[in-house]
C-alpha positions in Angstrom: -212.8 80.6 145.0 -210.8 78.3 142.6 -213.2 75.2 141.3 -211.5 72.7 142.7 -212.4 74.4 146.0 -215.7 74.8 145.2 -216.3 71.1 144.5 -214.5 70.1 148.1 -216.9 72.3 149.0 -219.7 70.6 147.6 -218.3 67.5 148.4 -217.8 68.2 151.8 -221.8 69.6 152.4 -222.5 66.0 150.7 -220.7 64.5 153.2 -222.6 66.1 156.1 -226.2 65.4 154.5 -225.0 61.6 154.5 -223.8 61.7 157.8 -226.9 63.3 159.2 -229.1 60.5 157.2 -226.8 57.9 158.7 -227.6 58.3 162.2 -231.2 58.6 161.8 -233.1 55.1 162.0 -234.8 54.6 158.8 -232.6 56.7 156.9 -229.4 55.8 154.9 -226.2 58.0 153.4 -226.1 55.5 150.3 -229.6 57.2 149.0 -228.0 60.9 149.7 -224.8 59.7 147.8 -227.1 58.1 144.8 -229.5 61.6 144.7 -226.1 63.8 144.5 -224.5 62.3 142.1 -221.7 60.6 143.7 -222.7 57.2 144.5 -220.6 55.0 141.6 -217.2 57.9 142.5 -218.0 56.7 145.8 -217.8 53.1 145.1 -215.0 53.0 142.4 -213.3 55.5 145.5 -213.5 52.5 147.9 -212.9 49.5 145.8 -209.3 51.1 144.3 -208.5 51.5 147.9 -205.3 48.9 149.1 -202.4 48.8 151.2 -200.1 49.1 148.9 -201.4 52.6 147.5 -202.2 53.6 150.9 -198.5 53.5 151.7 -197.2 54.7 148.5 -198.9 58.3 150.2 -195.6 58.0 152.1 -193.0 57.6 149.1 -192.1 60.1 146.3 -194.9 58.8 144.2 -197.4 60.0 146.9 -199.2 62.5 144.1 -200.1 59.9 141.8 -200.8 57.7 144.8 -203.3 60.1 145.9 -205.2 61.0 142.6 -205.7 57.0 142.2 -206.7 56.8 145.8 -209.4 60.3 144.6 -208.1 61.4 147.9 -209.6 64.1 147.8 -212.8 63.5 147.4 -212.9 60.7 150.0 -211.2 63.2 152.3 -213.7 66.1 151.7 -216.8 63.8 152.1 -215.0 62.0 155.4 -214.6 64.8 156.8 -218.6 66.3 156.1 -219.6 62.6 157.6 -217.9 63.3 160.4 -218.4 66.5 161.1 -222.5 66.2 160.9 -222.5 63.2 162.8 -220.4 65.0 165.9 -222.6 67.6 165.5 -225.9 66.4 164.6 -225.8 62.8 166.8 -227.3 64.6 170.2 -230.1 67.0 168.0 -232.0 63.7 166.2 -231.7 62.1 169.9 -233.7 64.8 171.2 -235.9 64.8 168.5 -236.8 61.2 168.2 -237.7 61.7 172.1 -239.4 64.6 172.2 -240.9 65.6 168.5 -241.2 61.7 167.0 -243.6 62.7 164.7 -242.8 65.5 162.4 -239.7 63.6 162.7 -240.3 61.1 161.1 -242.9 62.9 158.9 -239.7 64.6 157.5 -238.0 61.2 157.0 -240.7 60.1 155.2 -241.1 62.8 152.6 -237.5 62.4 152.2 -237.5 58.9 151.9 -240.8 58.8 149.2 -239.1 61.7 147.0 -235.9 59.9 147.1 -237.4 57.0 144.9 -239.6 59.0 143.1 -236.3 60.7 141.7 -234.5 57.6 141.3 -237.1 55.8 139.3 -236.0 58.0 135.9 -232.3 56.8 136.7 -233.9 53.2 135.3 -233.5 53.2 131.3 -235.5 50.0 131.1 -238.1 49.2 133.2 -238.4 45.3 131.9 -239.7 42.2 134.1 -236.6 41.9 135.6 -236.1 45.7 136.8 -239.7 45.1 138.3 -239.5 41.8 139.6 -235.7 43.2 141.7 -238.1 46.1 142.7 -240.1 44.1 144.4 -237.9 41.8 145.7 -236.2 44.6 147.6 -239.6 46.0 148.6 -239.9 42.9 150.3 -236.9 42.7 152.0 -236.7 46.5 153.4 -240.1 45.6 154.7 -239.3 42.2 156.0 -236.2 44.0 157.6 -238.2 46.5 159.3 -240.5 44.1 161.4 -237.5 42.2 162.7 -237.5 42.6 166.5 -234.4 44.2 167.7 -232.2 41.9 170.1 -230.7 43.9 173.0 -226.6 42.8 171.8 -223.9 42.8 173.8 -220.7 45.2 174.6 -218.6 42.8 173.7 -215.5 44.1 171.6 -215.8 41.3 169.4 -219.3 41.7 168.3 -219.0 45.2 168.2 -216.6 44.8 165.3 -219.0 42.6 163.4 -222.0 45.3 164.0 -219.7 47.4 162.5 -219.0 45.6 159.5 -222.6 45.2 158.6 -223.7 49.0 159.7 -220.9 50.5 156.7 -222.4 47.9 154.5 -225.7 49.2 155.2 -224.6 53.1 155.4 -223.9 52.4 151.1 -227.1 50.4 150.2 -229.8 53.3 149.5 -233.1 52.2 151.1 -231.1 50.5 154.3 -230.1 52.1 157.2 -227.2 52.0 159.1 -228.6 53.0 161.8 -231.6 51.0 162.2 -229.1 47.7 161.9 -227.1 49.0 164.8 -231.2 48.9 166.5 -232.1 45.4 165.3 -228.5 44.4 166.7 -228.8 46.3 169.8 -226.1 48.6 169.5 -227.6 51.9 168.7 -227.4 52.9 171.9 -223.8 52.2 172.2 -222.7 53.6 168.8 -224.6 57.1 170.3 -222.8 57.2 173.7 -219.5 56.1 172.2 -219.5 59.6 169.5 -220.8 61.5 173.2 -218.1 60.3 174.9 -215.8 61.1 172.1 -216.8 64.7 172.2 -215.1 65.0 175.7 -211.9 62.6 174.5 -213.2 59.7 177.1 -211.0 56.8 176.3 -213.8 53.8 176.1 -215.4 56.3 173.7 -212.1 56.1 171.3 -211.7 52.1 172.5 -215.4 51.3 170.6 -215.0 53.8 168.4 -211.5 52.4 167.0 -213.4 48.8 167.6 -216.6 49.5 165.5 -214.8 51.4 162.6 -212.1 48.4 162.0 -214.8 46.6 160.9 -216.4 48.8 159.3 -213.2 49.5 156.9 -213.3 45.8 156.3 -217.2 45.5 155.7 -216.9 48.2 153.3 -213.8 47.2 151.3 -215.2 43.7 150.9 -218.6 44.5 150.1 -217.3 47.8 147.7 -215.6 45.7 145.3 -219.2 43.3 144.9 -220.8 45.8 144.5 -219.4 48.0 141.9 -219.6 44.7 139.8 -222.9 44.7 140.3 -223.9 48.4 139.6 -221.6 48.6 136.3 -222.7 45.0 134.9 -226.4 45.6 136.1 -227.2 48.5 136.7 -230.9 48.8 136.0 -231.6 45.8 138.1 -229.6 47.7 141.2 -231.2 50.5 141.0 -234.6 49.3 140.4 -233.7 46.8 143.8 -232.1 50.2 145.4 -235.9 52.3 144.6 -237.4 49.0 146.6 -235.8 49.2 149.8 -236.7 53.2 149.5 -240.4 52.1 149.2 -240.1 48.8 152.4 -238.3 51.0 154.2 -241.7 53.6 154.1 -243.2 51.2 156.9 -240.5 51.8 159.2 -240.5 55.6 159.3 -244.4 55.9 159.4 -244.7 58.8 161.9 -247.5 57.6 164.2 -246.6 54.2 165.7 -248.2 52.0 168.6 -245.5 50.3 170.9 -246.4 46.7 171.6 -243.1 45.9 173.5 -240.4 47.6 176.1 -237.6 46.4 177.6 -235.4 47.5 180.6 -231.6 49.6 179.4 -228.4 49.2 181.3 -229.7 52.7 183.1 -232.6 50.9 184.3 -235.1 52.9 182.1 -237.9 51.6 180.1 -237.3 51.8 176.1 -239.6 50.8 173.7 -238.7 47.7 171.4 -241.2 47.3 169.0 -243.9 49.1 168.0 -246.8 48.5 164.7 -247.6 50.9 162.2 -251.0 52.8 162.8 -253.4 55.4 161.5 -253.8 59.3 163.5 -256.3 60.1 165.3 -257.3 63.2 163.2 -259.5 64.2 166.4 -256.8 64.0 168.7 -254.2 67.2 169.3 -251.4 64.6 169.7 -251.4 63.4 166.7 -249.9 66.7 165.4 -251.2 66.3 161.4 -250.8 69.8 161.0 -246.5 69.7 161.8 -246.6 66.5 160.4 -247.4 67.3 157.0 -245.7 70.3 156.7 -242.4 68.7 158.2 -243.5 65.8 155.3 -243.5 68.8 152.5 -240.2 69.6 154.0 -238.7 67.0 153.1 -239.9 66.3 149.9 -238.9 70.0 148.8 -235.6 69.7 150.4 -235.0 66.6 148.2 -235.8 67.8 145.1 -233.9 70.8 146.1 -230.8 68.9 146.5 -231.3 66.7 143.3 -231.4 69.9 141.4 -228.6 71.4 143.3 -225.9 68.4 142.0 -227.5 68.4 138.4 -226.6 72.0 138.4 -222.8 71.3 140.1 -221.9 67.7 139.1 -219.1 66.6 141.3 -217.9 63.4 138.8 
């Protein structure tokens, strides 16, 4: 295999591990993208993006058109996205309803070795790198204890929770997919890539809906924030390691729910729910799987930080 092959390749597994973190509440593709290397490619990617390059792919400049564009690299890790969230989408729904807690157990391990391996991407950890830490502690945490509303299926508002899900698929620490909860439209962004699987047109309708804005969310937001990450980097990352840490609170495995509202099916979901410590004496707790799923993760992390040292894909 030639190396140019071999990096799609890479590229394109990449792609699925951020698309499988995407769906997942809690979890976000940004922090796969920043652990494997390809987090600023990704950014610089999307910012140099514009009509008028995009349609140069049609004239006889298309080659150079498509280097500037690093088409192939967005088209390998498109492609892994979308693959792993076809694929993946109706195996995390089954495990959120029937194994919650090694689950998230996993998520968590993944989630605490993710900032423990950013933390040496900060050359200078100064007052301001800590006070940003913090500050984005704060906010992943305050995010978390939001209520979720139950939104609307309106085409309209879909587009908007589309625009701010992208933005929060790119940020390591938030997750696209617990926006899409605190807006309501989880559930909706789930049946919509179900009902894509078997080509039903509402699924393609929302679909085409939701990723309009979410093309304009992330071409307005890409070009902030590759500002930000070249002219302050430290203080990004350091801010980046904080939502890792606030987001902790939200994927604690063992959770009481406080609140439940009725879905369009008539079926009673929970809403919101508080943090709490096992029951080491109960069976239902399941510490045993819950640690071990928790090692998991950890290992699988590290695993895949090593993996794109050893194969750098820049």
């Amino acid at each position: 295999m030639k190396e140019a092959q071999k990096q799609h390749l890479v590229t394109y597994i990449k792609g699925i591990a951020m698309g499988a973190a995407d769906v997942v509440p809690g979890v976000s593709g940004g922090t796969i993208a920043l652990i494997t290397h390809i987090y600023e490619r990704l950014i610089s990617a999307i910012d140099n993006i514009s009509l008028s390059l995009f349609l140069q792919l049609f004239t006889t400049n298309r080659k150079e058109a498509w280097v500037r564009l690093d088409g192939s690299f967005l088209l390998a890790l498109t492609l892994g996205i979308g693959t792993s969230v076809l694929l993946v989408t109706g195996g995390i729904s089954w495990l959120l309803e029937h194994h919650p807690i090694p689950l998230w157990a996993f998520f968590f391990g993944l989630i605490l070795s993710s900032a423990f391996v950013l933390k040496s991407s900060v050359s200078n950890w100064n007052m301001g790198s800590i006070l940003m830490l913090l500050l984005g502690g704060l906010l992943a945490f305050g995010i978390g204890l939001v209520a979720p509303s139950q939104g609307s299926d309106s085409l309209i508002y879909l587009f908007f929770c589309g625009m701010l899900v992208v933005i929060a698929m790119i940020l390591p620490g938030i997750s696209g997919a617990f926006i899409l909860i605190l807006l309501g439209a989880y559930g909706t962004a789930l049946e919509t890539v179900e009902q894509l699987k078997t080509f039903a047109l509402d699924g393609f309708i929302v679909f085409a809906v939701m990723a309009s804005g979410g093309l304009l969310g992330l071409k307005v937001f890409a070009k902030m924030l590759r500002w930000l990450y070249t002219t302050y980097k430290n203080m990004v990352l350091a801010t980046m390691i904080g939502f890792l840490l606030g987001s902790l609170y939200k994927v604690w495995p063992w959770k009481q729910i406080t609140q439940y509202y009725i879905n369009s099916s008539g079926e009673r979901m929970p809403l919101t729910s508080v943090s709490v410590f096992p029951d080491v004496l109960n069976a239902d707790s399941q510490i045993l799987l819950a640690v071990c799923t928790f090692f998991l993760g950890l290992v699988l992390l590290f695993l895949l930080e090593r993996l794109s040292k050893n194969k750098p894909n820049e």
